[in-house]
Backbone bond lengths (Angstrom), bond angles and torsions (degrees), N, CA, C in turn:
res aa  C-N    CA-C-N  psi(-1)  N-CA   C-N-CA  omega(-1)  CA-C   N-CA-C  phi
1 X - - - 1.467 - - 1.526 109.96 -
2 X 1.567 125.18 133.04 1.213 115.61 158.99 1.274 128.36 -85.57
3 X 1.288 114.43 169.85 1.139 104.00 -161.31 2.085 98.35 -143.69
4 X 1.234 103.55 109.95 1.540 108.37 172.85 1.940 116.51 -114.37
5 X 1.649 99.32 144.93 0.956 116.66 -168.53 1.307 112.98 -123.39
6 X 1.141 128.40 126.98 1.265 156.56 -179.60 1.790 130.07 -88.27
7 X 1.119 115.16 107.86 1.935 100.56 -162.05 1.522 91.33 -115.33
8 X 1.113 113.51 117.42 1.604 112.22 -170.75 2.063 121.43 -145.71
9 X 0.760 91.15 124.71 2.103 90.46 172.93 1.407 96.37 -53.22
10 X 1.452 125.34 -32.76 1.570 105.08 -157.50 1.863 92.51 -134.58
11 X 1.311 87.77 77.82 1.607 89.37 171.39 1.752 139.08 -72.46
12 X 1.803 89.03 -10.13 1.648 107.37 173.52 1.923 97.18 -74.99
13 X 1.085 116.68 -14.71 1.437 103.36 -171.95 1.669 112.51 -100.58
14 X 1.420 93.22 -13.21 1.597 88.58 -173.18 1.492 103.79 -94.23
15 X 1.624 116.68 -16.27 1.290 124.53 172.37 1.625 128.14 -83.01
16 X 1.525 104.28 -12.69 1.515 109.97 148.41 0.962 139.30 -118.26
17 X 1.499 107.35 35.82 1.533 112.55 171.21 1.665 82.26 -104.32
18 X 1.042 129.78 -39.71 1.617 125.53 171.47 1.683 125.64 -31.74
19 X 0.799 104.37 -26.71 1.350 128.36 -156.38 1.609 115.74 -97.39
20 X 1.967 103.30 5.90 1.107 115.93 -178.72 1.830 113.40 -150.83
21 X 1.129 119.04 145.92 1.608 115.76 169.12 2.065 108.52 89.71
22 X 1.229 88.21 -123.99 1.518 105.66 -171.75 1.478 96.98 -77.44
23 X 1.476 126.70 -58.11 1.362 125.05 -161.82 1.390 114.64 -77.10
24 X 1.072 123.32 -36.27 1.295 127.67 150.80 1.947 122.13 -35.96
25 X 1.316 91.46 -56.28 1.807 101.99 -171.66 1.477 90.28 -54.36
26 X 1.741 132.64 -74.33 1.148 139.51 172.04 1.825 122.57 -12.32
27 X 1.151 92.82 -74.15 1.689 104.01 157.37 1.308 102.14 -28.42
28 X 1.205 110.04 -97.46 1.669 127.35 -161.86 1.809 92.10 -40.24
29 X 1.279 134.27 -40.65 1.164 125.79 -162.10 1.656 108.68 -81.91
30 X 1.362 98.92 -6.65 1.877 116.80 -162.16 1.418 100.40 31.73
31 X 1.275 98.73 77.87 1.760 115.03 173.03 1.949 93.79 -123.55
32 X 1.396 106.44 -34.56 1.500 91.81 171.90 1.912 98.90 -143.29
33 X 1.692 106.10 155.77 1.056 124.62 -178.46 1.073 94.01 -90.10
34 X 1.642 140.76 125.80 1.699 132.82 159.14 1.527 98.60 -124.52
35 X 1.163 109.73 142.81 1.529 149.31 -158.47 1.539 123.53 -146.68
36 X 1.168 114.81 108.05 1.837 136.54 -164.71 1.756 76.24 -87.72
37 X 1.629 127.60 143.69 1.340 138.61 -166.24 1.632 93.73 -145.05
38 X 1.538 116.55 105.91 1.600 106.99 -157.84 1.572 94.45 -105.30
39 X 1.582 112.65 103.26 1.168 130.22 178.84 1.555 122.82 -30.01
40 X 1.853 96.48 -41.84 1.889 101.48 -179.91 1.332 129.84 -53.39
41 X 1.605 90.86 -10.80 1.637 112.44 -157.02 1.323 94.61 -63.20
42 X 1.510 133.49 -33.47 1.315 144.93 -161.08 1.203 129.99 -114.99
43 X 1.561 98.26 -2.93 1.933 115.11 157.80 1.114 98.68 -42.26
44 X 1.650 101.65 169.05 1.418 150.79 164.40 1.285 108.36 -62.01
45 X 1.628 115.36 149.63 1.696 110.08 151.28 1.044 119.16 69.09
46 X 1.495 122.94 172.22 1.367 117.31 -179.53 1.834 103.28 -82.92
47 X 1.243 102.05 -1.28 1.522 101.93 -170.32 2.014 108.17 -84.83
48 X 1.318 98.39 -18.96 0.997 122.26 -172.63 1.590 115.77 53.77
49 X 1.502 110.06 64.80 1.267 137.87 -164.92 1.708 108.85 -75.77
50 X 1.465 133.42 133.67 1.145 153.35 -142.18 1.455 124.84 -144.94
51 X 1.560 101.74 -30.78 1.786 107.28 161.85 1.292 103.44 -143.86
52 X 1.455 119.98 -178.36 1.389 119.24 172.96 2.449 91.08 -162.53
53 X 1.035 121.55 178.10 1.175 142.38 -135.25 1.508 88.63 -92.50
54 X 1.021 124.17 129.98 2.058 145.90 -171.66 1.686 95.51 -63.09
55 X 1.332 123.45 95.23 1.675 110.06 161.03 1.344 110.50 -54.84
56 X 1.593 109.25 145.42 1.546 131.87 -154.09 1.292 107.28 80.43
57 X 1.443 113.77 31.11 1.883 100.69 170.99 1.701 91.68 56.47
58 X 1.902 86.59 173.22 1.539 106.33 177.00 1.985 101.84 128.66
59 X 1.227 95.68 166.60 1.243 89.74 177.68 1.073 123.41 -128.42
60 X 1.734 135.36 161.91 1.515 137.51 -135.03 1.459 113.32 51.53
61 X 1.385 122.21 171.96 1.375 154.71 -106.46 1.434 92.73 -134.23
62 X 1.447 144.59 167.88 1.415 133.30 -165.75 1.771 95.52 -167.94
63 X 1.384 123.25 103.44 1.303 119.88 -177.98 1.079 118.73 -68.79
64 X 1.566 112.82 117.82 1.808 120.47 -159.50 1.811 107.92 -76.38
65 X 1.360 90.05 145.57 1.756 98.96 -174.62 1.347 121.26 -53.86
66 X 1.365 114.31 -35.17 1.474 109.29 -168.84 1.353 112.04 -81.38
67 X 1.027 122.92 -11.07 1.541 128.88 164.53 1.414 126.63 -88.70
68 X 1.149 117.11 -28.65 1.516 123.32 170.53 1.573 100.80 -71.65
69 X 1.211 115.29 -68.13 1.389 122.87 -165.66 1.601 115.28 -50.83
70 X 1.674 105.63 -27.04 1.771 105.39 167.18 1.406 100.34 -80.65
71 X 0.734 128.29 -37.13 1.965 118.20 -170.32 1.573 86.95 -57.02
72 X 1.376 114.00 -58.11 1.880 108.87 -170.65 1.587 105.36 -55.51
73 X 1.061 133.94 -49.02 1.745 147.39 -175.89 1.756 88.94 -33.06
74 X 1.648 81.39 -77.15 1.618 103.18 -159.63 1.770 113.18 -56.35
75 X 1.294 129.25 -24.47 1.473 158.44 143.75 1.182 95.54 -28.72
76 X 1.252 108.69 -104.13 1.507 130.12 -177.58 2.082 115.86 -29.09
77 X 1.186 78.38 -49.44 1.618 88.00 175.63 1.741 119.84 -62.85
78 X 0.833 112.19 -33.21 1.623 132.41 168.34 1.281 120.53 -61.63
79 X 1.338 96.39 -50.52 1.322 110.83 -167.03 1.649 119.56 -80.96
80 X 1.907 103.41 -33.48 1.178 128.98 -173.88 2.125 95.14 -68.75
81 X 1.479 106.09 -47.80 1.513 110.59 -164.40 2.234 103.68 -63.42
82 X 1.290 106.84 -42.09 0.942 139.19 -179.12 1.851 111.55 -41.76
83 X 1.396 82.77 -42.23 1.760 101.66 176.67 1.659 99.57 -87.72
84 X 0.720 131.21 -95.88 1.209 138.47 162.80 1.539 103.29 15.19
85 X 1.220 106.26 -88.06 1.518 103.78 176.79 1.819 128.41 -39.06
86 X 2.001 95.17 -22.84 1.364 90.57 155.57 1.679 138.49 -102.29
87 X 1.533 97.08 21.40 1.497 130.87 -167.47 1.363 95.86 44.11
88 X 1.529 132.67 62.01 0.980 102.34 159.75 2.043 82.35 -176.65
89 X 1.698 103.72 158.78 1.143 68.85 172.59 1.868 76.97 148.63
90 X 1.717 111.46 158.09 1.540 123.67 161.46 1.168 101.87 -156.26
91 X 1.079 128.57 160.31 1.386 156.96 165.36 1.614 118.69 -105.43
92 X 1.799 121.23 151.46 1.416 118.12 178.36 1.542 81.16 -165.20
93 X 1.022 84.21 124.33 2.079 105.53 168.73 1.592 110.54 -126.93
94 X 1.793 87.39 123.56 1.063 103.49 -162.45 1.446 109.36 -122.25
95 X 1.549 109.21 146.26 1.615 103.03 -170.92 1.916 102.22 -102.30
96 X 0.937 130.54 158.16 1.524 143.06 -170.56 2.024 89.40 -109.10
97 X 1.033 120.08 114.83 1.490 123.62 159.89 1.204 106.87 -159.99
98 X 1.267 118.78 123.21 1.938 134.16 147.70 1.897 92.48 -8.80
99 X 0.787 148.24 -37.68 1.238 146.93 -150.65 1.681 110.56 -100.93
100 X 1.427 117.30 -39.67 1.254 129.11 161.18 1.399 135.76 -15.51
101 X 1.149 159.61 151.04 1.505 158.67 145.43 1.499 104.69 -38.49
102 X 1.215 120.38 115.66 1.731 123.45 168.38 1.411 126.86 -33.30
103 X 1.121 132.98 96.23 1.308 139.00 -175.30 1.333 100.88 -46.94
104 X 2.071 136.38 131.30 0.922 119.59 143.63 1.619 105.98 -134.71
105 X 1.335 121.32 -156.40 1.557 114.11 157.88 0.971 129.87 -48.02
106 X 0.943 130.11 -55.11 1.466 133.78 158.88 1.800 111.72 4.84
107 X 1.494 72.13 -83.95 1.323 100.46 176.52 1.531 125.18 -57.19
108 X 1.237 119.51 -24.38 1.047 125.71 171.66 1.932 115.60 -64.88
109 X 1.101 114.19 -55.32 1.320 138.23 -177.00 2.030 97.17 -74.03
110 X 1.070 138.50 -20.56 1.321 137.44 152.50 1.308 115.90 -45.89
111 X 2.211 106.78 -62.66 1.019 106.94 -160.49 1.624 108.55 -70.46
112 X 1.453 125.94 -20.34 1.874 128.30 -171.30 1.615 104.82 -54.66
113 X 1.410 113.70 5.47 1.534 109.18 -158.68 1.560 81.94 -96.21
114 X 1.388 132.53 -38.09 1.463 134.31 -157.13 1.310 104.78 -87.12
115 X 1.396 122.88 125.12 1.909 118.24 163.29 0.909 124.02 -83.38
116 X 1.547 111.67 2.37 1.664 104.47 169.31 1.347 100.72 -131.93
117 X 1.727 132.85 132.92 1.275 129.21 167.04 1.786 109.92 -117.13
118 X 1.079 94.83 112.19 1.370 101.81 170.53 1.790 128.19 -102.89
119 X 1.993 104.66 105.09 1.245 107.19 -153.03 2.038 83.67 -84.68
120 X 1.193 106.70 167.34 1.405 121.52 166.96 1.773 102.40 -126.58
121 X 1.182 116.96 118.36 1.917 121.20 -179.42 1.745 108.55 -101.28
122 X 0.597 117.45 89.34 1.879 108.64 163.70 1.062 117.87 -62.84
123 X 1.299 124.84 162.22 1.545 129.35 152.83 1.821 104.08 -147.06
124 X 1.277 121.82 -168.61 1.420 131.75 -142.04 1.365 118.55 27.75
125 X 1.377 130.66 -110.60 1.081 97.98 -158.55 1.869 113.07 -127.91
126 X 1.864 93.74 56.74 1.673 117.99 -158.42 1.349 125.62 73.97
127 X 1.097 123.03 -169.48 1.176 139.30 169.59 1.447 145.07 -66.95
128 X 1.331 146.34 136.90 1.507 114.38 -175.95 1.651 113.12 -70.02
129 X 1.055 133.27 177.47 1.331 124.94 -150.28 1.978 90.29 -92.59
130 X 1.037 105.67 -50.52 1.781 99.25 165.11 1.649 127.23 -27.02
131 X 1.244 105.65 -46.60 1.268 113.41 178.73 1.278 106.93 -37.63
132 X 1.627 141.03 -51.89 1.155 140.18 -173.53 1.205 148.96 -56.94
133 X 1.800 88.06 -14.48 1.374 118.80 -173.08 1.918 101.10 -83.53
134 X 1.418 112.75 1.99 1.734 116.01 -171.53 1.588 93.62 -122.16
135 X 1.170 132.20 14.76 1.593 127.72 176.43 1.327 102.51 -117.15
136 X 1.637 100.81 155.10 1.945 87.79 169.39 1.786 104.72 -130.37
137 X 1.612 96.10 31.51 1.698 92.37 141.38 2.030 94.83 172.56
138 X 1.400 79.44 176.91 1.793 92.18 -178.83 1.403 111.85 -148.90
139 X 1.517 100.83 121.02 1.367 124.45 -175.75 1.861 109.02 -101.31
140 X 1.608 97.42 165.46 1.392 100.37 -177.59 1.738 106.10 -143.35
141 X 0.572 137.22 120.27 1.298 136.79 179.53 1.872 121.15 -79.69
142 X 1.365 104.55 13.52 1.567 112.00 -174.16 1.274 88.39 151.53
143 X 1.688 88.86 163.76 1.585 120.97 -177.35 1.471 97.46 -116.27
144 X 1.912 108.04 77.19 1.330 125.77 153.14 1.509 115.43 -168.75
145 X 1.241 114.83 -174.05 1.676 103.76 -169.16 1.860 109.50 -129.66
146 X 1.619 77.09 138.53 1.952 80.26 -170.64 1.403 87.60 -88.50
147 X 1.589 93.40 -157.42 1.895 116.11 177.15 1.602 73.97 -84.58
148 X 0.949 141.47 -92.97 1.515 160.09 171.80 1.115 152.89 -112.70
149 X 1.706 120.34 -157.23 1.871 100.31 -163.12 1.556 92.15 -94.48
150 X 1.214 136.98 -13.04 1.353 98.70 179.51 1.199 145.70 -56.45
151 X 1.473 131.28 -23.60 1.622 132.88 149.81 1.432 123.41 -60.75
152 X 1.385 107.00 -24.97 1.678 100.29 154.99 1.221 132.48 -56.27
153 X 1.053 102.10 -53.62 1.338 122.01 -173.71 1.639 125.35 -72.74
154 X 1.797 100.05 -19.39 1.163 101.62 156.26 1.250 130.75 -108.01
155 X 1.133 120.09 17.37 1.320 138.16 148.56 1.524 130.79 -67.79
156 X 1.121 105.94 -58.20 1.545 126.86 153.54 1.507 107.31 -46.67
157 X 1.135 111.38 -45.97 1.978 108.22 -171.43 1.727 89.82 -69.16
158 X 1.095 105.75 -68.99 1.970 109.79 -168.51 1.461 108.04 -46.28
159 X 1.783 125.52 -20.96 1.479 121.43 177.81 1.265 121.69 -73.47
160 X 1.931 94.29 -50.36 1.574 96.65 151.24 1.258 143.45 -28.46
161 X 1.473 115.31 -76.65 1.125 128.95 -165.49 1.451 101.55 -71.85
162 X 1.352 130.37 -24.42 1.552 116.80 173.59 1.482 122.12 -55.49
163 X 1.454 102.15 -3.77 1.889 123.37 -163.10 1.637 115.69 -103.81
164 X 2.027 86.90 -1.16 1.855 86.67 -157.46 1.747 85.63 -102.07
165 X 1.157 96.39 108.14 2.131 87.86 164.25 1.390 132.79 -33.00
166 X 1.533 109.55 124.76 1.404 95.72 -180.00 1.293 107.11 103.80
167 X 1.599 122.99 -1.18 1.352 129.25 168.61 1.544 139.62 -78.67
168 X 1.931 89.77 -48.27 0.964 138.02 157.35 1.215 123.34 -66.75
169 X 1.846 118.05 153.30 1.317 102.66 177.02 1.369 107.15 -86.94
170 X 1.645 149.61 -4.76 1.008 135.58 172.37 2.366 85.31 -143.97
171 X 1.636 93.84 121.82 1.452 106.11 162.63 1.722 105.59 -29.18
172 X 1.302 91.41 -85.72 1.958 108.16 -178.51 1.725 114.71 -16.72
173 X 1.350 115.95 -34.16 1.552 115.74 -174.07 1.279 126.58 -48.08
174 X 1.647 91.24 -43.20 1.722 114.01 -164.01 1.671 90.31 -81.75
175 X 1.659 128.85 6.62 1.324 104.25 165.87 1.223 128.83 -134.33
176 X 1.697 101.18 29.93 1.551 122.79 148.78 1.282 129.63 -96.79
177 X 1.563 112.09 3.42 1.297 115.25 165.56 1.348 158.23 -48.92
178 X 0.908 124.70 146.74 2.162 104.30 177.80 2.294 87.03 -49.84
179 X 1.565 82.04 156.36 1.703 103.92 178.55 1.114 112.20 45.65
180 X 1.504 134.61 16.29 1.261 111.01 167.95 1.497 122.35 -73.08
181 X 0.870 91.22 -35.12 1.699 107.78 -177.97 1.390 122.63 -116.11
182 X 1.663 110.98 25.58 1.930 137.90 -154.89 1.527 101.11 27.18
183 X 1.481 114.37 58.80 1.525 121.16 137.46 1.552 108.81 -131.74
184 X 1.445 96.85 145.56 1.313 126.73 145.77 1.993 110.39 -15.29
185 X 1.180 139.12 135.56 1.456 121.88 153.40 1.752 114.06 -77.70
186 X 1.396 101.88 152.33 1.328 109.29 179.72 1.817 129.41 -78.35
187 X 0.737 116.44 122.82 1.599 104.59 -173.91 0.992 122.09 1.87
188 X 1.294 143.75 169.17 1.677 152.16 -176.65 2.069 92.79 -158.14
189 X 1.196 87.82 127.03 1.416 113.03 155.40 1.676 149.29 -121.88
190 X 0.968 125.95 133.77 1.557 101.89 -166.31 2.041 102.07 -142.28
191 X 1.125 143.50 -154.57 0.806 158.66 -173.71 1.627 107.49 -73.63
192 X 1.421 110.75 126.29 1.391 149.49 6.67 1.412 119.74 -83.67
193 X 1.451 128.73 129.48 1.333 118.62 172.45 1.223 114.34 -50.79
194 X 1.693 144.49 -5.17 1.256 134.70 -178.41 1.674 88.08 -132.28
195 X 1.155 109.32 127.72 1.650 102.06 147.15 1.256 115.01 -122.18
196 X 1.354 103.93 134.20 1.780 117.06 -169.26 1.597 107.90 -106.58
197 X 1.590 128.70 121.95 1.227 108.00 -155.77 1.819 81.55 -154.92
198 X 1.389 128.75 124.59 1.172 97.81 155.72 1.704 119.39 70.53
199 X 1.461 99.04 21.77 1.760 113.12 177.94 1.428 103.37 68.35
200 X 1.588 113.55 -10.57 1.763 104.79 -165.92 1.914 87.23 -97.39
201 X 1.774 96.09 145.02 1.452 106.00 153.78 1.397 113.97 -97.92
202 X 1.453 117.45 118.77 1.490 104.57 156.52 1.372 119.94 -111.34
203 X 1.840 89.38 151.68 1.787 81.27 -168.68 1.181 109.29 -132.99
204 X 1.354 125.63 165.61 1.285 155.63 173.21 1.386 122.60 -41.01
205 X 1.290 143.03 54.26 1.430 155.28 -170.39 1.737 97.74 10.96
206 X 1.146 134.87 141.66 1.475 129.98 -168.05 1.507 100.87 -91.78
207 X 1.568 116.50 -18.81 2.067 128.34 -171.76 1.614 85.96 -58.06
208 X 1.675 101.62 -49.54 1.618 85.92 -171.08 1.515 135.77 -92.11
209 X 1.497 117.62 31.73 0.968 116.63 164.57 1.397 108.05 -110.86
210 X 1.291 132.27 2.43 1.218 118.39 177.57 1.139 129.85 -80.99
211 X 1.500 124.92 6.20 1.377 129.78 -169.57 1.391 113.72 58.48
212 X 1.155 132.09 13.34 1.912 120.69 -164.68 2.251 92.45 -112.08
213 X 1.269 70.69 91.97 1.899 79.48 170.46 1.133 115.59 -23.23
214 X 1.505 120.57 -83.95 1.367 133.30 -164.91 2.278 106.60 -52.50
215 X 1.450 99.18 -39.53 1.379 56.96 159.88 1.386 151.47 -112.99
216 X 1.781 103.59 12.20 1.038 112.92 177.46 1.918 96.39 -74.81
217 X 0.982 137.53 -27.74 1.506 133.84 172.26 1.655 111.97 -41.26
218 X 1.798 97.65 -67.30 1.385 102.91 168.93 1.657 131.60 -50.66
219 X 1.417 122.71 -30.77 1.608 148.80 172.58 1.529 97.99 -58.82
220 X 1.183 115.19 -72.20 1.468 131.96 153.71 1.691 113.53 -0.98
221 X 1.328 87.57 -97.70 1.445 112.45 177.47 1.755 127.72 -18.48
222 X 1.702 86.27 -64.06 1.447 115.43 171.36 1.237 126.58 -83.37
223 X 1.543 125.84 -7.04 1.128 121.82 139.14 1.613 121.37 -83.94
224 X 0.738 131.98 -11.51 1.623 141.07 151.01 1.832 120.57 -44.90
225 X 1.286 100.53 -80.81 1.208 114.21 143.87 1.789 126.31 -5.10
226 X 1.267 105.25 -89.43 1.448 135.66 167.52 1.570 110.32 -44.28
227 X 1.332 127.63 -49.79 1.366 125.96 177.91 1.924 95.17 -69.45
228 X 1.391 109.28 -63.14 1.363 89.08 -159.19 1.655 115.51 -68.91
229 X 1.293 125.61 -8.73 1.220 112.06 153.34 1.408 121.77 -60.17
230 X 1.239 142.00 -16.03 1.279 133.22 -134.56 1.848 82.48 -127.24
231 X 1.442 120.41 -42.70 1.575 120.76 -160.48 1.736 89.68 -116.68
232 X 1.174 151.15 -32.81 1.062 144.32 -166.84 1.590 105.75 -137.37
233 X 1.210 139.67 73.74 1.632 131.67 165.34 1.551 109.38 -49.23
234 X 1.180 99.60 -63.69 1.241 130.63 -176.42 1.782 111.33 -33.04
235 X 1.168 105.32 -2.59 1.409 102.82 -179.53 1.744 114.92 -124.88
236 X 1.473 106.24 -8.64 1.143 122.16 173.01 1.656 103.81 -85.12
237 X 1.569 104.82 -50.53 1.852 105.20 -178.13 1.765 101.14 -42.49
């Protein structure tokens, strides 16, 4: 079973987005353990305090190191014993920042190798710069800025786990996809063979009504091809 971990201010949200889709199916399949990790738990004070104000001035809030870095300790530690007990087993803790390496497939199919993923989420205005020195990498999911990592991070979890066999209702799916193979996916069609809309008929490519595999494979292919030259080059270079 894998097992992913979640370090978050708002752990009611990362625990019901669980509760639906891919991560959910997983669960129910106990193919992976997922776990919301509620960062406050490890504040300061009775306030149970979590950032405090960026030296050099500046504005917003800055989540202080010694508290992040025990949620990861105490994470890691769980997670590390957890394996163990199944003699077998790795860990990769990963931080979510605008600043990160671009999340793609790739990457997705890297991370299925690890049974334990440990996401780290910020919010205000990131992390102190120490924090980084306790992760052993940082991803980004786009070149723009959320409130925080929790939609990263569950994005990244649902890419994953679409990769882990046995998730899915058929393995094979996850490898007709856009990027599986750095193309684009090829059209999909389904019912009505005519759609009449607006005086226009559109119709149903004729390769795919013929039942003859091989060339709807080839049709396939080359419309694959053809889109990602046209919407993505950049993935063929």
């Amino acid at each position: 079973m894998k097992k992913i971990s979640i370090i978050t201010l708002f752990p009611e949200f990362v625990q019901r987005y669980s509760e639906f889709g891919i991560i959910a199916r997983a669960i129910q399949k106990r193919l992976v353990k997922f776990t919301a990790i509620d960062m406050r738990k490890f504040g300061l004070d009775k306030r149970k305090t979590v950032d405090d104000r960026p030296y050099g001035g500046g504005l917003g809030m800055v989540l202080r190191p010694d508290v992040v870095v025990k949620a990861i300790q105490k994470t890691s530690k769980v997670s590390s014993q957890a394996s163990r007990r199944r003699d077998r087993g790795s860990s990769r803790i990963i931080l979510l920042t605008p600043q990160g390496k671009p999340f793609n497939q790739a990457h997705a199919k890297r991370l299925t190798k690890y049974d334990n993923l440990i996401f780290v989420s910020g919010r205000y205005e990131g992390f102190d710069e120490r924090v980084r020195k306790f992760v052993d990498e940082e991803l980004s999911i786009g070149d723009y800025v959320l409130m925080g990592g929790e939609l990263p991070a569950l994005v990244i979890s649902e890419a994953v786990l679409r990769l882990v066999p046995g998730v899915l209702g058929k393995d094979e799916s996850a490898d007709s996809e856009s990027f599986s193979d750095n193309l684009l996916e090829y059209p999909q069609y389904t019912k009505p063979e005519v759609f009449e809309i607006n005086s226009k008929k559109l119709r149903v490519p004729k390769v795919l009504l013929t039942g003859h595999h091989a060339n709807v494979a080839k049709w396939r292919k080359e419309e694959s091809e053809k889109r990602t030259k046209k919407r993505r080059p950049d993935l063929l270079a």
